[in-house]
N, C-alpha and C positions, 0 to 999 in steps of 0.2 A: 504494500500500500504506500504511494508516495503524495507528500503534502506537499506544503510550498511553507518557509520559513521566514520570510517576510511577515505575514500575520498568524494568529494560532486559527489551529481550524475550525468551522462552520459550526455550533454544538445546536443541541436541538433535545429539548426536555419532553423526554417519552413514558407513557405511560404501559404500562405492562397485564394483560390479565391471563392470570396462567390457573391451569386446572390443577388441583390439587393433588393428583396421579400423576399428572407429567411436570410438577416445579421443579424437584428434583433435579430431574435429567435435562430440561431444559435451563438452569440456573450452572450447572454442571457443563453445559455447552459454550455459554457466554463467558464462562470462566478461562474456558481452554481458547475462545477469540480476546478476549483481553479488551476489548472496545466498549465497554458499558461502566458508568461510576451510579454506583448504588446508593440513591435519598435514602435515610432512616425515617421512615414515616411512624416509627415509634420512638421519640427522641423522650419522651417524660414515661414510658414504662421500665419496670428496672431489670437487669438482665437477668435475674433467676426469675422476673414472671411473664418471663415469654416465653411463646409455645415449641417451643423446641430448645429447649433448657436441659430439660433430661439426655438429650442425643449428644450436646455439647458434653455434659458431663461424662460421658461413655467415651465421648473422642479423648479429652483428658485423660480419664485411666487407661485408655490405651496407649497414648504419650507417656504415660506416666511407665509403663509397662515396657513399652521400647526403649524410653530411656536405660534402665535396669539390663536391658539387654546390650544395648550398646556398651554400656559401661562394664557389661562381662565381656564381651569382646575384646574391648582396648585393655584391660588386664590380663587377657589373652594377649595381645600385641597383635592381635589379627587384624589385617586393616579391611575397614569397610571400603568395597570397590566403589569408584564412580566410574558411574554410568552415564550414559545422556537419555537412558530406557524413562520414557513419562507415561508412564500409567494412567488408565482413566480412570476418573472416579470410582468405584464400584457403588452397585445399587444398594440401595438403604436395605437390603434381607441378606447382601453380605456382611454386614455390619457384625451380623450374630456369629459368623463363621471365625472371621479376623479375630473378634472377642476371647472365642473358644482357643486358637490357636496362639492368641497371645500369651492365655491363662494358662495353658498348658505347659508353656516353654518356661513362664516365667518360674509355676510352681516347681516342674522339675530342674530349674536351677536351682533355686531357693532349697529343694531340696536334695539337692546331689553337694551344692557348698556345705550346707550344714554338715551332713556327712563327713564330706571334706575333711571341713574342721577340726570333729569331731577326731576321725584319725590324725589327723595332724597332731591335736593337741598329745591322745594318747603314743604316738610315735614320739613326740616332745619325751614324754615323761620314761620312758623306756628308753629311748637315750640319752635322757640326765643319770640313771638309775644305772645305766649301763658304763657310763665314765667314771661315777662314783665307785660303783664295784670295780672296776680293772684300779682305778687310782688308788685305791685304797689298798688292794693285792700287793701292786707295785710299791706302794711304799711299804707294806708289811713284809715283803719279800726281802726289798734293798735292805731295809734297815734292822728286821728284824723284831720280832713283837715283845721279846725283854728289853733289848735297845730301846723299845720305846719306850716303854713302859717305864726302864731306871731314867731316860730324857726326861720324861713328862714329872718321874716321883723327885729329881732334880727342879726342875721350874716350880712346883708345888713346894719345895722348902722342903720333902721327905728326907729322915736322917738316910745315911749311908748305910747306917748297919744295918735298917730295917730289911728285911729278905722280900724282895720283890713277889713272890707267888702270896704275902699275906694281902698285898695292897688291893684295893677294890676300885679301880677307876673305869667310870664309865666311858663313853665315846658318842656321839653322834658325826652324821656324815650329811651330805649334801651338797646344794649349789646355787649360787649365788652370781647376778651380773658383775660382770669384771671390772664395772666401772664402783661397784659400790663395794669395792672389797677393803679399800683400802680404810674409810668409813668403818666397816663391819668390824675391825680386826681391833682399831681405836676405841670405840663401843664396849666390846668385850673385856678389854683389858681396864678399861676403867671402871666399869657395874660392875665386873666377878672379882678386881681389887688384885689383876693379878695370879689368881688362882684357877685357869684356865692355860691347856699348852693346844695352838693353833698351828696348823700347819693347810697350806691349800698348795694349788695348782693350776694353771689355765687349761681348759681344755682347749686342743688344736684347733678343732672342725667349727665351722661357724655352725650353729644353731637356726631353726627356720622360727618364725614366731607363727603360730598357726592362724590366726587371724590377718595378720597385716604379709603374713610372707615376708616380712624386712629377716636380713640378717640380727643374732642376736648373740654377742658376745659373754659366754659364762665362765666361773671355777669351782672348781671342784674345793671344796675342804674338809677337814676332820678336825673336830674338837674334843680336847681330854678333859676331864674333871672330876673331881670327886664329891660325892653325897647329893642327894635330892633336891636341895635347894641349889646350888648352882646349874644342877641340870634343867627344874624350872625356870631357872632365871637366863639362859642359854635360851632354853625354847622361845622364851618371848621373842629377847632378843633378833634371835632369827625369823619369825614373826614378824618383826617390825619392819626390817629389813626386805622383806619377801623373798627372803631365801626358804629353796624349798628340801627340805631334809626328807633322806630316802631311808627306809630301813638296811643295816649295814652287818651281816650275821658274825661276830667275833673267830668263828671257826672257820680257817682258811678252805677245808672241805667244802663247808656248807656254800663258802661264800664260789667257790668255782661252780658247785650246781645250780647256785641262784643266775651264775653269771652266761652259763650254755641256756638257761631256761629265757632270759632275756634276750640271748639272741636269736633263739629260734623264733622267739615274737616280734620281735621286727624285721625279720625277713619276713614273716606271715603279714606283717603289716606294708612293708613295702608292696609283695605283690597285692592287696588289698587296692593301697594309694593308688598303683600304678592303673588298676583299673577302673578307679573310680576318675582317674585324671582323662580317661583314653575315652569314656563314655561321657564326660563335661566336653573332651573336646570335638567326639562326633557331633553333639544336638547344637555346639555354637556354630563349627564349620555347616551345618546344615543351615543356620540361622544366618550365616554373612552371605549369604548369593541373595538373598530375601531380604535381608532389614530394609535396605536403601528404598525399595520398591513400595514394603508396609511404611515407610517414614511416611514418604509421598502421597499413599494413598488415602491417610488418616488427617493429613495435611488439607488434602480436600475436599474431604467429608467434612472435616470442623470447617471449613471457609464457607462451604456452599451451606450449611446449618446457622452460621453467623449471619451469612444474606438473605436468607429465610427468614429469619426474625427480626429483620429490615421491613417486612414487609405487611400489609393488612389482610387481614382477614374475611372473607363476605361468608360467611356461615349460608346464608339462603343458596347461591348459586356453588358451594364450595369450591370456592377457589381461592386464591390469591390475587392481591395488587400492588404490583412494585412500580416506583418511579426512579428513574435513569437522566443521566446523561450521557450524549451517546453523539459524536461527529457525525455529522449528516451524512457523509461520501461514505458512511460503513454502516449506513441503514439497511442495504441489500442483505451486506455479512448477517448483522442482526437478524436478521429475517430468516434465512437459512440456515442460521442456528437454531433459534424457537422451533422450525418446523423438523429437524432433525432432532433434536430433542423429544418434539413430541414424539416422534416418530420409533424412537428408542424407547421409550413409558409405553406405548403400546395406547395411549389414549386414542380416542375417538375427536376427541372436540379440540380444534385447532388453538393454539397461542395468538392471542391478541396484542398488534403493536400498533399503540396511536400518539401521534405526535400533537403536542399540548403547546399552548400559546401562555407564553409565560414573561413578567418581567421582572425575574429574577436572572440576576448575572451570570451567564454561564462562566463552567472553568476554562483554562488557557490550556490549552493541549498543540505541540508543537509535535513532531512528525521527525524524527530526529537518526539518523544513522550515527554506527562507532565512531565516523570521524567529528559528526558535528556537534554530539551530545558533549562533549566538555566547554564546548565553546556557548553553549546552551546554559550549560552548569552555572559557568560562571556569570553570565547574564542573573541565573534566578537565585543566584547566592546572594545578590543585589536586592531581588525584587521579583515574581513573580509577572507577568506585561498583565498589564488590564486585558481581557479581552476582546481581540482582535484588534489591538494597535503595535505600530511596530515596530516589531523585535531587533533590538540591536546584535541580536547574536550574529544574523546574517554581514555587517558590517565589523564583527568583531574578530570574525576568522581570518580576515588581512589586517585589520589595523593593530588587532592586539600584539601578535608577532613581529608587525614593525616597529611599532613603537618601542616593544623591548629589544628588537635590533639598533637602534638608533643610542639607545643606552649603553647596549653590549658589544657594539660593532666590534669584530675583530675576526677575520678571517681563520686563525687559528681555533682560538677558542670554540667560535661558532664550529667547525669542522667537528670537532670532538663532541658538541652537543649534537650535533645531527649525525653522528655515526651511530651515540648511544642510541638515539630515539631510530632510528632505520633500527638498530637490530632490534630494539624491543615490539616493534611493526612487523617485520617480517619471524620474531617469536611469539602471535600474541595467542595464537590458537593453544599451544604449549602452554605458557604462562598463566591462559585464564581456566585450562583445562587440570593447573596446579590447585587452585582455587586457594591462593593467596590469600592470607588470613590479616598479616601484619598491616598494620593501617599503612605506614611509610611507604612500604614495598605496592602497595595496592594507589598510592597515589601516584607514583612512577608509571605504574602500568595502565589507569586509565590516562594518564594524559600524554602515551607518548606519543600520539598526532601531532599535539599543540607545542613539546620537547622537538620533535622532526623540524616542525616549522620554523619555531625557534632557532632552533640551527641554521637552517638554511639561510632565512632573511639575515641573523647575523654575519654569516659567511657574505651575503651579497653587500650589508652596510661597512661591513670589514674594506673590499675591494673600493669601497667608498672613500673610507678614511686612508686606505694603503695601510693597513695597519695588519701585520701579524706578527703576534706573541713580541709587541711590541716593537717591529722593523718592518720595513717598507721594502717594496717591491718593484724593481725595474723594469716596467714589461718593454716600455715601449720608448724611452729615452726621455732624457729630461730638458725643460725650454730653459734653465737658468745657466746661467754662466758667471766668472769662468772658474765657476770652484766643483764643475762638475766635466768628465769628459768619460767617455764611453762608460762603461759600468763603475768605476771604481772614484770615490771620494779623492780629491785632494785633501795630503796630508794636512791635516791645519787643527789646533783646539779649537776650534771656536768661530762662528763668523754671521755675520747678519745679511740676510735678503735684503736687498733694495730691490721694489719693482721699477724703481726709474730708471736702474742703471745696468741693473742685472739680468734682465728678464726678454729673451729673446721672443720680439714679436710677429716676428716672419713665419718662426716654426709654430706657435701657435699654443695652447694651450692642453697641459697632460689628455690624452684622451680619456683617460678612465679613474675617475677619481682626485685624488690630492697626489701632485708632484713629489718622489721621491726626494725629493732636493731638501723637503722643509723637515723632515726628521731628524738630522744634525743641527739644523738653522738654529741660531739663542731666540731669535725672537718665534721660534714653531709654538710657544701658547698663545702668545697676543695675537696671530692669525688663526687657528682651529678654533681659541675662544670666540674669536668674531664669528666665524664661520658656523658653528657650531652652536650661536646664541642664536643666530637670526632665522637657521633652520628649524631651531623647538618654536623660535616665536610661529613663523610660516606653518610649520605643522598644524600646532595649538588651534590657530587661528581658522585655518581649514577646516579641521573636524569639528570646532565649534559650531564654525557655519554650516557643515554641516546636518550637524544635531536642530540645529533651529528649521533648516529647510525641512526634514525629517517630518518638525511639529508641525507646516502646513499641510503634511500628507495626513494626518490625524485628524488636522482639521477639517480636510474635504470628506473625510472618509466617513468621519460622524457626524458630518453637514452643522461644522459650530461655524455658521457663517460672521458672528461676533467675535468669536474669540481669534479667527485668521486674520479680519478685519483692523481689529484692534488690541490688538497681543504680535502675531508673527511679522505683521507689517514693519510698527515699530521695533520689534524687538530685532528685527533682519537690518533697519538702517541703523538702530544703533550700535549694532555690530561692527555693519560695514564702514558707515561713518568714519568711526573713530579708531576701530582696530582693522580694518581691512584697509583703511588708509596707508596704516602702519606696512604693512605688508608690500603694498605699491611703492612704498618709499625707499624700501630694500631693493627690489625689483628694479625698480629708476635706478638706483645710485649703482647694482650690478652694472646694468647697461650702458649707464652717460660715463661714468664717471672709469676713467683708464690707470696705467702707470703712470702716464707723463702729468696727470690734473690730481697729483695725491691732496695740493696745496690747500682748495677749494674743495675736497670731498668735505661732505657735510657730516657734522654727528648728527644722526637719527634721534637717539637721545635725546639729546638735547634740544634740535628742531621740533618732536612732539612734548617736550614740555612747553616749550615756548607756543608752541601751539594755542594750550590751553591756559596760556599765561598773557595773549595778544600782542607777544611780544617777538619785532621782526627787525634784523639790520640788513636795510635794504641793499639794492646790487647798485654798484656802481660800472663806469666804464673804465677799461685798463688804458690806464694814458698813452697819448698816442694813438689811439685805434677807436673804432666804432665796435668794439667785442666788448660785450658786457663778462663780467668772473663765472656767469654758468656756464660760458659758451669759451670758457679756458681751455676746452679741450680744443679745438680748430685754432686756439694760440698756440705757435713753437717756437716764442723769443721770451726771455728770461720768464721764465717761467717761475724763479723764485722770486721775483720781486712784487706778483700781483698781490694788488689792493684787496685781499676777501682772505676769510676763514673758515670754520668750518660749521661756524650761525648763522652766513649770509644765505639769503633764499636764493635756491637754485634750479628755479624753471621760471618761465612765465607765470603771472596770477598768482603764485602761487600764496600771499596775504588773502586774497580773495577767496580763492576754492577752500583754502583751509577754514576762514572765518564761515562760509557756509556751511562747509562740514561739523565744524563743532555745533553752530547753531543747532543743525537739522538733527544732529544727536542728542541735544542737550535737551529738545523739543520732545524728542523722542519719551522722555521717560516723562512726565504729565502728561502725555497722552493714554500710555500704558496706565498709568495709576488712574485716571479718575475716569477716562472715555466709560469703560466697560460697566462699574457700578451706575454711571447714572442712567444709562441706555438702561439698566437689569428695571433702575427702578423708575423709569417714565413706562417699560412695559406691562411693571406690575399696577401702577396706576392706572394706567388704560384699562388692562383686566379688571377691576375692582370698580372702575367708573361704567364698564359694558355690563357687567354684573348687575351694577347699583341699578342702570336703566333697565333692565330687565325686570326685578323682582319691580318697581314699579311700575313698569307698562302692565305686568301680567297680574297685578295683585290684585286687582278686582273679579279678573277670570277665575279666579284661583281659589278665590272666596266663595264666589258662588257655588263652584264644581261643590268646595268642601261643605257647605251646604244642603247640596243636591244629596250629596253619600246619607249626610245623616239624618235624612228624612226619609231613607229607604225603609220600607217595614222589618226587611228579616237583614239587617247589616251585618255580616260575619268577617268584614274586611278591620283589620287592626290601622285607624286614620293617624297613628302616630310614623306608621310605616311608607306609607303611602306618598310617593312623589306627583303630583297634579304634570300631568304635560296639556298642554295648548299649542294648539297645532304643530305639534311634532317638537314643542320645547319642553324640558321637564327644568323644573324649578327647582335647584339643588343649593346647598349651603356652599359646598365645596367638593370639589374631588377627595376619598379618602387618600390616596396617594402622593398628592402633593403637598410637597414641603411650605413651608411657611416660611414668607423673604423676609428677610432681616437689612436693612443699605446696611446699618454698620457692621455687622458678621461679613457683608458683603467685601466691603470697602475695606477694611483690616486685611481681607486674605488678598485681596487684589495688592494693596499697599505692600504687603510681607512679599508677593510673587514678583513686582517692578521693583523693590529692596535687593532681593537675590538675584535678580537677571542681571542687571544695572552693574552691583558691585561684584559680582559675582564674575562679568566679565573683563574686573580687572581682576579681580585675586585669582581665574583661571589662567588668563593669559603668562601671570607672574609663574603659576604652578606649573604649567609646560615648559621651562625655564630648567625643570630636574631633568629633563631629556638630556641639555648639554649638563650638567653638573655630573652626572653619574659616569655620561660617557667621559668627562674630564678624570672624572675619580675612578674609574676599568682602565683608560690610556696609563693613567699616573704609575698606580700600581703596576701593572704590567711591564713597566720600564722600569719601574723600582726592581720588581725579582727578578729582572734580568740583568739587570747592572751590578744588584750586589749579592747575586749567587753566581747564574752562572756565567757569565762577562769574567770573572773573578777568577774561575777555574780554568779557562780555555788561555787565560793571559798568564798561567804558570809554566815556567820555563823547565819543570822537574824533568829526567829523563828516567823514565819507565814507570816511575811513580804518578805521572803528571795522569795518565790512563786510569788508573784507579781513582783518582781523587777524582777525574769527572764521572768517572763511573758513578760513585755515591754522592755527587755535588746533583747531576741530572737524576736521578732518583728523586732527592729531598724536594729538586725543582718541579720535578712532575705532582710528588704529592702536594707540596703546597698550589701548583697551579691549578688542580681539580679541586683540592676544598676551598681554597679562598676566592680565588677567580671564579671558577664555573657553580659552587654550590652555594658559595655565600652572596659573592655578587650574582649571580643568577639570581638568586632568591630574593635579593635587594631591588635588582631589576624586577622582575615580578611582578612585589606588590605595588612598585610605581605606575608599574604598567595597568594595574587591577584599579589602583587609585584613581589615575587619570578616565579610566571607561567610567568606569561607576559615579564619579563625580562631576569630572569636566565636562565628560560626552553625554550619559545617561542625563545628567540635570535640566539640558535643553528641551528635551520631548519627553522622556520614557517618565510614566507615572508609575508604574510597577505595584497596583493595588489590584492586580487578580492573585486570583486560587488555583492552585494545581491541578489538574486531571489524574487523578488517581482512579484507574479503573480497576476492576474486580478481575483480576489474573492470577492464574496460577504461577506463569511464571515466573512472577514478582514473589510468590512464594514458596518456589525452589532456589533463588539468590540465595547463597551463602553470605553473611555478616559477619561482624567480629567477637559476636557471643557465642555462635557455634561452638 
């Protein structure tokens, strides 16, 4: 389907009567053309009591359900495939199937984990039980159980003589995280005062935690002590700690058949795990070819159940009634939807589509492909356009990218941004089929049309300025002399341009661009800043007027024959007047004014202050001659001694046309201010004085009628309601619709709109101004890191060294050149560029007080987001 971008499209408020047997499928049809925006005609019911409430909630626990499922998957690592497969809706009687199949998968998750768990946790504990008994072996074995026993009756203060077999020390055993050992041991020694002998070890093997699956680092210990009370007081302790103590049999026999008995339960228990893992991950690998498909399909049951309860109810003829907005040029589509829909429900009685006479403001719907939609974006990041006036997007896909070439100009630079933006173009099917999540990364990838462009116009304003990566380029040879001969500079620090003296006029003028000669020159800022001020002014000034001419196409289009009259009129001469004057005065002074008459070139400056200051020194004649000083250029004898400066006026009339000029502008802004309010308010008088004679020619007719009613015998008519017409006039108070005039409501906002036009087109003209200022500040820099990186490296006379050091000198110059040149100043250019549309351009015409077209698409809701 192709629009036109110029205006938003044609809308048209439809009303809808659908049968209650085929809503459904017919709501479910419109969703998959995406061309219909759905009225809530129940905006004060509340959303649990509307009639399809109970189905939302179903669609919820089935999300809810999915979710749980997905989220066992990505704990699997299994990724869910994307697809481009869109599924259609399924009928409201699959609803109970989907239901069933969700329940199903979900409960036998829920209960194949718990299980899970379950083993896991008891595998936990039969392998703490099982390091305890080998550690415990091992150190009974190494050390020996009198060893220990005289160790432990030694740390306990036992005399020597005492005979170890009378002693009675008890033991416990266990295990405890490795992080809280050191804790545990400190603990111990201070509650049992000492009377405790501890000994641990780490176990090697990481541990699984059966709920979370994290690794989980343990040790093993043994504690000795003697009598009941320490051994309670031990127990707490380890207690507290959550250490968990395993029974540990003193008899090295027993404890070797405790120890084979443990292990034959965890291999009983591994093979167990093993197939309770194998049977989790058939029913998930069953579940990933299918989740993406159930997302989608329950996605569209709740959307079309949400537009369903948009809608009214007629209980007598059961059906439904929706109201739409809907592009007129996709009324066909519409249509052939409804009737394949029906056609799907199996109904009998066709879908009804009537188009409604309404004046309410339709929404702004623009018709927009991959390349135009960011240029679209940034229009309604502004402002939304009223409907059908217009769009500056169409205007903004050339002037946005030159304006920020004109900042950014630089043939190199720019080359590197339009390489990047080509390849993210010709990656974009890859890229958007990644489905980039990162906001950053997803900014880069929608706008790399507007990145291409960007590139490009800078590479072409580059070849403008002769400027790469801060050096200029010989294509074609250069007209100065004589500090230039074939490619190569004469040696010299230093040296100043004269066009009087220097400047070859036979060969003629660089062809393309700015003369390589001026990028050595001392005086290369005082000319690019000339050059470079009068091109933003020039610009500025152009697209201003343009924007204004823009407004009389608004104005013809929605027939405000007042407001072209007296708004665009005005506001077009006081443009031209006074700042398009300015523009002609550059132009002239290009054209008149040569090398040989630098003497008599005029400051512009200063000429339009004097302008509007009435202040002129007039021309005289150069002695000796009938040549007056503007006409200095057709003089070639002493050309430094003529009588003029650069205040004296330099054309014919030129006191005259100016003094008109300012007048005609100055004229301009009382007009704009007061014309329009009193026209609003001689027309509202009119109306109220047509009115006045009206209600009295007719109020005798009127009287009578009323009258006549209520001497009828059986009157059933309510005379409060009732408007009298006379011969075809009805006698009314007022339209309910129309507003109520206000002059001074009027007259303030007309006063605020000739306020901002007026000063507004000085403070824009000044603000076109950053055009050269930026590009000053990308040239400056750019000869800054060239001069003192690499300039610096290429001028070292090292021998074999000198190769390495530019090796890591052009490095450091590359990365600073991409971030500070291309991403910061890019960035910086940008929003000057964003600035200048939005404020400078847009302020002229674009009111930007419509609403978006938001239709009822599915595919709007299969876009992945960054809450995904």
């Amino acid at each position: 389907m192709s629009g036109s971008l110029f205006r938003s499209e044609e809308m048209s408020l439809c009303q809808i009567f659908l049968q209650s047997e085929a809503a459904y499928a017919c709501i479910s049809q419109l969703g998959e053309l995406g061309l219909v925006q759905f009225k809530d005609l129940n905006p004060d019911v509340n959303a649990f009591q509307r009639k399809f409430v109970s189905e939302i909630l179903r669609c919820d626990e089935m999300e809810r359900r999915l979710r749980y499922i997905e989220k066992e998957l990505k704990k699997e690592e299994l990724k869910i495939p994307d697809t481009d497969e869109n599924p259609t809706a399924p009928a409201p009687k699959e609803m109970i199937d989907l239901e069933a199949t969700f329940e199903k998968i979900e409960s036998e998750l829920r209960e194949v984990n718990t299980n899970a768990e379950a083993l896991k946790r008891n595998f936990l504990e039969l392998s703490e039980l099982k390091e305890v008994l080998k550690k415990t072996q091992v150190f009974f074995q190494e050390h020996g159980q009198h060893n220990i026993i005289g160790d432990a009756q030694h740390a306990l203060g036992q005399g020597e003589d005492t005979q170890t077999g009378n002693i009675q020390l008890g033991f416990v055993a266990g295990v405890i995280p490795r992080e809280r050992m050191p804790a545990f041991e400190r603990m111990l020694w201070f509650a049992c005062r000492g009377n405790v002998f501890l000994r641990y070890e780490e176990i090697p093997q990481v541990l699984e935690d059966p709920v979370t699956g994290d690794g989980i680092h343990k040790s093993v210990f043994i504690i000795f002590f003697q009598g009941d009370q320490l051994k309670s007081r031990v127990r707490k302790i380890c207690e507290g700690f959550k250490a968990t103590l395993y029974p540990c049999p003193e008899n090295p026999q027993e404890r070797n058949e405790m120890l084979n008995g443990v292990s034959t339960r965890l291999e009983d228990l591994k093979t167990v795990l093993n197939q309770t893992k194998d049977h989790r991950n058939r029913v998930l690998v069953g579940v990933q070819k299918e989740i993406t498909a159930w997302i989608i399909k329950v996605k569209k049951i709740k959307a079309i159940y949400h537009t369903l309860n948009m809608c009214n109810f007629d209980l007598s003829h059961n059906s439904l009634i929706a109201e739409c907005w809907c592009p007129v040029m996709a009324l066909e589509d519409v249509q052939r939807g409804l009737k394949h829909g029906t056609e799907l429900s199996g109904s009998t009685v066709p879908c009804i589509l009537h188009r409604m006479d309404t004046k309410e403001t339709p929404p702004t719907y623009f018709i927009t492909n991959k390349f135009t939609v960011v240029f679209q974006d940034i229009v309604d990041a502004y402002g939304i356009a009223t409907y059908q006036e217009v769009n500056p997007a169409l205007y903004t896909i050339i002037s946005f990218p030159f304006l920020f070439a004109v900042m950014f100009g630089d043939v190199g630079h720019g080359t590197i941004m339009f390489l990047f933006g080509l390849c993210l173009v010709l990656m974009e099917k890859k890229l958007i089929s990644m489905k980039v999540k990162d906001e950053i990364a997803l900014t880069f990838i929608n706008g790399r049309y507007i990145i291409l462009m960007m590139g490009a116009f800078s590479m072409y304003t580059g070849l403008i300025y002769n400027d790469i990566f801060s050096k200029s380029l010989n294509l074609f040879g250069s007209s100065w002399y004589p500090y230039y001969k074939n490619t190569t500079f004469e040696v010299q620090k230093s040296f100043v341009l004269d066009p009087g003296t220097m400047y070859d006029t036979e060969k003629g003028p660089y062809p393309l661009g700015l003369d390589p000669i001026w990028q050595p020159a001392t005086n290369k800022i005082t000319f690019t800043n000339s050059f470079k001020m009068k091109l933003s002014v020039i610009l500025g000034i152009s697209q201003m007027t343009l924007g204004v001419l823009l407004s009389l196409v608004n104005h013809v289009y929605f027939k405000r024959t007042l407001e072209a009259l007296v708004e665009f009129v005005p506001s077009l001469l006081f443009l031209l007047c006074l700042f398009g004057y300015l523009v002609g005065l550059v132009f002239y002074k290009w054209f008149l004014f040569n090398q040989k008459c630098t003497q008599c070139a005029p400051s512009l400056l200063i000429h339009f202050i004097n302008m509007f200051l009435m202040k002129y020194q007039p021309v005289t004649e150069i002695p000796g001659t009938n040549t007056t000083t503007f006409e200095c250029i057709k003089y070639d004898k002493d050309l430094e001694k003529l009588p003029c400066s650069s205040q004296t006026v330099f054309f014919d009339n030129q006191q005259m046309i100016q003094t008109i000029l300012l007048v005609t502008g100055v004229l301009m802004a009382p007009i704009m201010l007061c014309v329009k309010p009193f026209v609003l308010r001689s027309k509202h008088n009119a109306k109220e004085r047509d009115l006045e004679k009206r209600k009295q020619g007719l109020g005798a007719v009127s009287e009578r009628a009323l009258i006549s009613q209520e001497e009828m015998p059986d009157n059933s008519v309510n005379h409060k309601d009732v408007d009298v017409e006379v011969e075809g006039h009805a006698v009314h108070d007022k339209p309910e619709d129309e507003v109520e005039f206000e002059f001074g409501e009027v007259f303030i906002h007309q006063a605020i709109h000739t306020i901002e036009f007026c000063l507004g087109c000085i403070s824009h003209t000044a603000s076109y101004l950053r055009l050269w200022a930026l590009s000053l500040a990308h040239a400056q820099l750019s000869e800054v890191l060239w001069t003192m990186l690499l300039r610096l490296s290429l001028k070292m006379d090292i021998p074999y060294g000198g190769s390495v050091i530019i090796f890591f000198v052009f490095g450091a110059f590359a990365c600073i050149t991409i971030a500070v040149l291309l991403v910061m100043e890019g960035l910086s250019a940008f929003l000057h560029t964003l600035r200048l549309h939005w404020v400078e351009f847009n302020s002229k015409f674009y009111s930007g007080q419509g609403y978006g077209f938001i239709p009822f698409s599915f595919k709007s809701l299969m876009e992945p987001t960054l809450d995904d």
